[in-house]
C-alpha positions as CSV (number, residue, x, y, z in Angstrom):
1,X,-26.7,-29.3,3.4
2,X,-28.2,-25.5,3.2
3,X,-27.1,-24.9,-0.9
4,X,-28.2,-21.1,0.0
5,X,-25.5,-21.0,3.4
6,X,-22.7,-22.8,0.8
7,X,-23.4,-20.2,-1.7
8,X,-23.1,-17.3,0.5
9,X,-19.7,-18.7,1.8
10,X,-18.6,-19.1,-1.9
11,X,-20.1,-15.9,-2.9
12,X,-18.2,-14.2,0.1
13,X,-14.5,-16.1,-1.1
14,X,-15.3,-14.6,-4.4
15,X,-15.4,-11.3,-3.1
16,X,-12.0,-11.7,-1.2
17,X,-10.8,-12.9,-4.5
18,X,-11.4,-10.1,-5.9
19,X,-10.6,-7.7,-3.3
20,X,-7.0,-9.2,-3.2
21,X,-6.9,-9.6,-6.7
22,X,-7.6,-5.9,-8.0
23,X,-5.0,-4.3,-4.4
24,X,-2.1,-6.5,-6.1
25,X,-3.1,-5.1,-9.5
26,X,-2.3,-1.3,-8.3
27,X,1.0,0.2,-8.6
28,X,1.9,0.2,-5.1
29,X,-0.7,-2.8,-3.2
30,X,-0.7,-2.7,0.1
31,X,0.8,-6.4,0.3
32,X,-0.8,-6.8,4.2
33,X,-4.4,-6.3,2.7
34,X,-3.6,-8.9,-0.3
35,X,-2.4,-11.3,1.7
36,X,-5.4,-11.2,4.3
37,X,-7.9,-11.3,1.7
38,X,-6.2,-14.3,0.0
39,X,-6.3,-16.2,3.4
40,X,-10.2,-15.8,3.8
41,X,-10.7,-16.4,0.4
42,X,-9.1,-19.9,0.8
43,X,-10.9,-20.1,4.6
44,X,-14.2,-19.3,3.0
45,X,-14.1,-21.9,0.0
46,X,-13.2,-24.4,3.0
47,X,-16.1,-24.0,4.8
48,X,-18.2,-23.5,2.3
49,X,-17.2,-26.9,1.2
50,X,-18.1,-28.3,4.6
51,X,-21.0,-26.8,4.7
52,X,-21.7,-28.6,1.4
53,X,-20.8,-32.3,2.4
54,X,-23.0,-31.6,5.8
55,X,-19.8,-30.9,8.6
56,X,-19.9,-28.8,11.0
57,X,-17.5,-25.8,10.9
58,X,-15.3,-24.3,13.6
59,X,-14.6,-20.9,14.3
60,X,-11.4,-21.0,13.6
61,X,-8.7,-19.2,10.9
62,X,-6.5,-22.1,11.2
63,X,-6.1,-23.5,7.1
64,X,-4.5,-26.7,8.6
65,X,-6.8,-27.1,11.0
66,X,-9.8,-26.9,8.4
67,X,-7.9,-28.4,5.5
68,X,-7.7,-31.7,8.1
69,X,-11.6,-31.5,8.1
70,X,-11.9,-31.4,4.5
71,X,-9.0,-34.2,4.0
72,X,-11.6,-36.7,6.1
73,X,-14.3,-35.8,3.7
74,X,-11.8,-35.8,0.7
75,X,-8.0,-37.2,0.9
76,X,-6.8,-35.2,-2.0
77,X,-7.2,-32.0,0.3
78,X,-3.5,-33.5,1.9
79,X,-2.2,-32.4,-1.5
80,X,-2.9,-28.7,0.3
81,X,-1.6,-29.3,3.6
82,X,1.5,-30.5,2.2
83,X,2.1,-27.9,0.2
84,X,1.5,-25.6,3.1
85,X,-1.4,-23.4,2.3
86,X,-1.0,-22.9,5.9
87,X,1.3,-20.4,5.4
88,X,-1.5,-17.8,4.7
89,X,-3.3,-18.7,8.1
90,X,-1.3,-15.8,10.1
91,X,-2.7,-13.1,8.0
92,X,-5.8,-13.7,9.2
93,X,-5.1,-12.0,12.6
94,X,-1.7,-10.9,12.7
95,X,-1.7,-8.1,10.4
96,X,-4.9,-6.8,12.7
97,X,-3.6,-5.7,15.1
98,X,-0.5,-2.8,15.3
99,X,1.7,-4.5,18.0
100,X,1.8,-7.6,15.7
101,X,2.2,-5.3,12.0
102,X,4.3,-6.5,9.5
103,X,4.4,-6.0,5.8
104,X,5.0,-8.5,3.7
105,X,6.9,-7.4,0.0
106,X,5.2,-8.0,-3.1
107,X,7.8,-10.8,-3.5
108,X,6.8,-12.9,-0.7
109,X,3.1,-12.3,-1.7
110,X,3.4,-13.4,-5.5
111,X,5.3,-16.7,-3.4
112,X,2.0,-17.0,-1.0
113,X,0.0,-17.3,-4.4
């Protein structure tokens, strides 16, 4: 385990945390930009978790797919996948790219969190 590579992947989450965090406090957030910081925060803490108990990490944005890697280090990481976290993964990319925009409302965000 590199504790300096888990840190920075930690100290990075915290950042999206905080990015998402302080765009939902305004008086009009820009929901899309929540929403994508609040999936790499939870991507971020993942890996960095990974990283920690010595697994390799794949490039991937897929929650499910690296919730299943932490779940075979730790089975109480099903508790996520059931309650499908994954449901952040597709503002990772999707809200990118202008042929694939959509804007989710501050409701659907609040239900994300």
């Amino acid at each position: 385990m590199n504790e300096n590579t888990v840190r920075q992947w930690f100290a990075r989450a915290e950042n999206d945390l905080k990015a998402g965090k302080d765009e939902f406090a305004t008086k009009e957030p820009a929901t899309d930009t929540v929403c994508f910081h609040m999936q790499q925060c939870v991507e971020k803490y993942l890996k960095g978790y990974l990283v920690f108990h010595g697994k390799e990490i794949d490039k991937t944005h897929n929650l499910t797919s690296i919730l299943v890697q932490c779940a075979a280090v730790d089975a109480s990481f099903q508790e996520l996948i059931d309650k499908k976290i994954d449901r952040l993964t597709p503002y990772a990319t999707v809200l990118r790219y202008p042929d694939d925009f959509y804007m989710p409302d501050a409701t659907e965000t609040v239900a994300l969190h």
